[in-house]
C-alpha positions as CSV (number, residue, x, y, z in Angstrom):
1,X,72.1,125.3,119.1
2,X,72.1,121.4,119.5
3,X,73.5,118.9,116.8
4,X,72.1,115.6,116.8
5,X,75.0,113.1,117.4
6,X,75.3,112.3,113.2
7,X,75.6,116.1,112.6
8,X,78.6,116.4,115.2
9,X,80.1,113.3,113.8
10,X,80.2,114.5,110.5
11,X,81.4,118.5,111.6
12,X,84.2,116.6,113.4
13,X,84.6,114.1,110.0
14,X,85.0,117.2,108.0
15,X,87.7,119.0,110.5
16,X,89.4,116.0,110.9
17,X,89.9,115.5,107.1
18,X,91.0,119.1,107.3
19,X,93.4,118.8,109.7
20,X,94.8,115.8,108.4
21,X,95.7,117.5,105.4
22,X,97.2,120.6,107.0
23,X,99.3,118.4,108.7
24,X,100.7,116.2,105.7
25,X,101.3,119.5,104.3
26,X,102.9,121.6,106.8
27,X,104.6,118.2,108.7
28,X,104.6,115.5,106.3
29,X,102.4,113.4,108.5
30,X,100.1,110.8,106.8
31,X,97.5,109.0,108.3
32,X,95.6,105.9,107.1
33,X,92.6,104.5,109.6
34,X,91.9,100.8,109.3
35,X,88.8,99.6,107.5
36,X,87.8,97.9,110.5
37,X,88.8,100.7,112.8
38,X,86.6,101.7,115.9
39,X,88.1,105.2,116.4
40,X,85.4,107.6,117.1
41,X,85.8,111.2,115.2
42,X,86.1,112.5,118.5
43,X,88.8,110.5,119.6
44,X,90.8,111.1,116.1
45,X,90.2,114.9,117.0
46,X,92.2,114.4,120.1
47,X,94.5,112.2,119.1
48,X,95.2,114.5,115.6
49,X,95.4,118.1,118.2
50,X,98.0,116.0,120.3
51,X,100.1,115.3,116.9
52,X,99.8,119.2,115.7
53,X,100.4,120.2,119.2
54,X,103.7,117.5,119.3
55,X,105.0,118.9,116.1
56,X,104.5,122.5,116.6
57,X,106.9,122.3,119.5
58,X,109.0,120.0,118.1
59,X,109.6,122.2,115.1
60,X,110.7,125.2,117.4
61,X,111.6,123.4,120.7
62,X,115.5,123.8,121.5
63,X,117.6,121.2,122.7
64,X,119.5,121.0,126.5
65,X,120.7,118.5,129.0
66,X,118.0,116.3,130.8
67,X,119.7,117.7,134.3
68,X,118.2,121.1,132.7
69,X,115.4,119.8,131.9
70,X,114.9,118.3,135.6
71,X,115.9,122.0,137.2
72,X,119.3,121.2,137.9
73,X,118.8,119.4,141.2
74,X,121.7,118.7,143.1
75,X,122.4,115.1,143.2
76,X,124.3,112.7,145.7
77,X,127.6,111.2,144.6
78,X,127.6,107.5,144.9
79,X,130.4,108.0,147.4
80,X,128.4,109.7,149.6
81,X,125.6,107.6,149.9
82,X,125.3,104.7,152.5
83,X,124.9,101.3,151.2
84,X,121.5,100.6,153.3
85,X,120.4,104.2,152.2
86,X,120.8,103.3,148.6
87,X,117.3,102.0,147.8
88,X,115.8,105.0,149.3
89,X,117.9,107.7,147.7
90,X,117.2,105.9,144.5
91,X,113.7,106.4,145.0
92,X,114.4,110.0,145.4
93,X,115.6,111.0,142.4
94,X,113.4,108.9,140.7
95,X,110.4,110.6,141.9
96,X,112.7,114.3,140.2
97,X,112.4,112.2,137.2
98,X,108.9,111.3,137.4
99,X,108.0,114.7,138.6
100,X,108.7,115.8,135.0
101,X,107.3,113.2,133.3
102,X,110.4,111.4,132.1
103,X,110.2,107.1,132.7
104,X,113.2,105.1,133.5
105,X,113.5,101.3,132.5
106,X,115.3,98.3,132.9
107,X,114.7,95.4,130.9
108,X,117.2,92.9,132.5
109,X,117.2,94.1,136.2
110,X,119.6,91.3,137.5
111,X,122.1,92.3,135.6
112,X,122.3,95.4,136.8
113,X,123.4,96.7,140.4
114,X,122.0,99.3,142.5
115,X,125.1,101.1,142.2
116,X,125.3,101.3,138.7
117,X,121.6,102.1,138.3
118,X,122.2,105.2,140.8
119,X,125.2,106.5,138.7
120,X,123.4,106.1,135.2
121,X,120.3,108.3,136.8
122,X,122.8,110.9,138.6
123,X,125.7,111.0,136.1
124,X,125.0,109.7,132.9
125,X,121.4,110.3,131.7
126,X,122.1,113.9,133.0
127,X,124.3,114.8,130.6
128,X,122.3,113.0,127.8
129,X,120.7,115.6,125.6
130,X,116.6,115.6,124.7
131,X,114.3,118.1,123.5
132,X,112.5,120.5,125.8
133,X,109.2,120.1,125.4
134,X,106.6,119.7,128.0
135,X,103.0,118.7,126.0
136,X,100.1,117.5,128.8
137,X,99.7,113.9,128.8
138,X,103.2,113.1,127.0
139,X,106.3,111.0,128.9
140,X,110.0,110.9,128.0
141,X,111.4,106.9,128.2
142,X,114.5,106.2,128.6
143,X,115.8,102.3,128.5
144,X,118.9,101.7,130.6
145,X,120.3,99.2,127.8
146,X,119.9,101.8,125.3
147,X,122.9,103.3,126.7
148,X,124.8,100.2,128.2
149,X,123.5,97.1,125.3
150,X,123.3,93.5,127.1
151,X,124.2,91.0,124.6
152,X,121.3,89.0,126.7
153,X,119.0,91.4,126.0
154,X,120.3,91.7,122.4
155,X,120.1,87.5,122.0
156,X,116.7,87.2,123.6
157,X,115.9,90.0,121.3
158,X,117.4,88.7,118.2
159,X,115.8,84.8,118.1
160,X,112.4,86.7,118.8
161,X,112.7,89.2,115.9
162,X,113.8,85.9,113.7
163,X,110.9,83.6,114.8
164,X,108.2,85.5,114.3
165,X,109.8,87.0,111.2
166,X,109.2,83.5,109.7
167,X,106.1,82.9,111.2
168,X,104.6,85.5,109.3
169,X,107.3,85.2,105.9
170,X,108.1,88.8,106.5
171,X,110.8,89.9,104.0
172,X,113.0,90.3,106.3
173,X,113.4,87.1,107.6
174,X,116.7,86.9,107.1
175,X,117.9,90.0,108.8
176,X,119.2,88.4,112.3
177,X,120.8,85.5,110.2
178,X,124.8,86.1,110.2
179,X,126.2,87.0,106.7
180,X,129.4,86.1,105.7
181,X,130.2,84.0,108.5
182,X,129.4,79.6,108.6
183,X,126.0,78.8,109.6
184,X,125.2,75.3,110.6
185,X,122.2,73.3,111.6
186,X,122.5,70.8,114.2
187,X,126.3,71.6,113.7
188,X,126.5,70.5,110.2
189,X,127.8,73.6,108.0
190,X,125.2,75.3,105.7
191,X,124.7,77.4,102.8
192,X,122.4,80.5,103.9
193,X,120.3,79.5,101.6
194,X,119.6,76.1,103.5
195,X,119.5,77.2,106.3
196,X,116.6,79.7,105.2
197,X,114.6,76.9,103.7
198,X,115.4,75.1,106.7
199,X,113.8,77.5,108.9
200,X,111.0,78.1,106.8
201,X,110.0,74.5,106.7
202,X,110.0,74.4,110.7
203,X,106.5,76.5,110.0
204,X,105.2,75.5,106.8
205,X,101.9,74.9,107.7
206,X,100.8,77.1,110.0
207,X,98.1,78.9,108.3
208,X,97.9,83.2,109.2
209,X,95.8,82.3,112.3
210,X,98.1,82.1,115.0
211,X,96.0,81.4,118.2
212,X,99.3,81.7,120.6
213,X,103.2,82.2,120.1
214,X,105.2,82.9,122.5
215,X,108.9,82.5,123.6
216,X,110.7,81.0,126.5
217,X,113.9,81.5,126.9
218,X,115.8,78.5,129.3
219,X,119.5,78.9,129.3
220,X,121.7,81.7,128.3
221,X,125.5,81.6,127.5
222,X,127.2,84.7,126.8
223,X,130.5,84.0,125.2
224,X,132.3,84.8,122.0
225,X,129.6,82.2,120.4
226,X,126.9,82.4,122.6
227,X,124.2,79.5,123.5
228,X,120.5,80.0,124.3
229,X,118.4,77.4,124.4
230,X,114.5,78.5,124.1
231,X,110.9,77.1,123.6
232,X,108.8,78.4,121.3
233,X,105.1,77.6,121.8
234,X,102.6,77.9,118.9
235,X,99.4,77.0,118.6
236,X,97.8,77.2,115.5
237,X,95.3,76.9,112.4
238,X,97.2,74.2,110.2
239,X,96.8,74.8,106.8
240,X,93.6,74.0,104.9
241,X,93.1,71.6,102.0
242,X,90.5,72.4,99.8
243,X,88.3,69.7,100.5
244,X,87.9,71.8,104.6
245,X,85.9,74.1,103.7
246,X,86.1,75.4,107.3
247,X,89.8,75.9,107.4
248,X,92.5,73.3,109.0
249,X,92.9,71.8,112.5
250,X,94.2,73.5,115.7
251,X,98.3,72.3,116.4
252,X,99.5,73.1,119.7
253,X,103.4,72.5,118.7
254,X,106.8,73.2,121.7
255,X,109.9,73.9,119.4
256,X,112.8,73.4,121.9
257,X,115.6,75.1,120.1
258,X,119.6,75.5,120.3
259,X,120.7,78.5,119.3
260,X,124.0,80.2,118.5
261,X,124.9,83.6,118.3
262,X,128.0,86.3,117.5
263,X,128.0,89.7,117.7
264,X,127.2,91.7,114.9
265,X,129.4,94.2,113.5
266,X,126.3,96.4,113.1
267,X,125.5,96.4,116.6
268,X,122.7,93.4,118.5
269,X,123.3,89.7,117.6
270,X,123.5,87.8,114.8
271,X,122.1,84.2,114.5
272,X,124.3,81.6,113.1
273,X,123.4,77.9,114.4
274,X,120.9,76.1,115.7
275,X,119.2,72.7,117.0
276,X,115.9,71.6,117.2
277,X,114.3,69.0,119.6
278,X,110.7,68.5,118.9
């Protein structure tokens, strides 16, 4: 028999509300779909058969080494690879990777060598430990810096997390400022509070519509207190009075900051200076 398209929407509206529940139940999943969202019921039926399929494995899959997981191929030691043959034999093993849908990356590629790339694929992540599941349609990632952290990586990280933190007042704004250690502005010392309010201020009336923001990062000095200097370009709604009835003005604004950073004892970087040059 042949349902009309509303009749298979709504069969598939009714499963999926059924599912839904069986999996908040069973898995603790919850699932909330946007007012405005355009998912099909069709497409949430996939998408909620991937999750029940994801968690049914996960719930009984067992654990082993990813040089298991890739069928214990036999691997080249550094050593015994030629220096112009490098490139190639890297390519090798990353196709074994591939193969079984597992994804290498590297975030800041020139600051890592060939050679220490080709013994984090063939000795390290090898003995790393992961799940063994194998679900059509679903990749492992791994990030190199996840297992060596780049305080460059961490700092670029960090300024981003705290600028657009701000920009949208989330209540977490001051998570990548330093605690207990002097913060300064323009190298003058300042209470946290300050330099909160401070920061704030820089954004002020930038209204929720953001049109662009985005983050260039100069100049980049690792050291015990570490220097990046970075543009932040925003353009954006300003504020509206209440005599615009049609909302504020487009800004197109270039902060040129100074940053400065520590190491936190949690792990990342921790902001605790800057500059600005508008």
């Amino acid at each position: 028999m042949d349902y009309s398209e509303d009749a298979q929407n709504f069969f598939l509206n009714e499963e999926n509300k059924k599912k839904k529940k069986e999996l908040k139940e069973k898995f603790g999943g919850d699932f909330h779909k946007p007012d405005d969202s355009k998912l099909t019921p069709e497409l949430e039926n996939e998408f909620l058969n991937y999750v029940q399929q994801f968690e049914e494995q996960a719930a009984s899959t067992e654990y082993l080494k990813v040089i298991e997981y890739l069928g214990n191929p036999v691997f080249k030691k550094l050593e015994a690879v030629n220096q112009i043959d490098l490139s190639e034999e890297i390519e090798k093993v990353m196709q074994i990777y591939n193969t079984n849908n597992i994804n290498i990356h590297v975030v800041e590629n020139d600051d890592v060598t060939d050679e220490e790339f080709y013994k984090f694929i063939t000795e390290e992540l090898p003995e790393h430990v992961m799940q063994n599941m194998r679900i059509e349609g679903m990749n492992t990632n791994y990030i190199y810096e996840e297992f060596h952290p780049n305080d460059k990586l961490d700092s670029k990280d960090t300024i981003e997390h705290l600028i657009y933190d701000f920009l949208n007042n989330s209540e977490y704004k001051d998570l990548h400022i330093a605690n207990e250690k002097p913060l300064s502005i323009a190298g003058k010392i300042v209470s946290k509070e300050k330099f909160i309010k401070s920061f704030a201020a820089l954004f002020e009336d930038v209204d929720k519509l953001i049109v662009r923001e985005e983050v260039l990062f100069n100049k980049i000095e690792i050291t015990d207190k570490s220097k990046v200097e970075a543009d932040l370009i925003l353009r954006y709604k300003q504020k509206s009075t209440s005599s615009e009835k049609s909302g504020g003005k487009e800004i197109n604004k270039i902060f040129s900051f100074a940053f400065e950073l520590v190491r936190s004892e949690y792990g990342g970087m921790d902001v605790v200076g800057y500059e600005l040059e508008m």
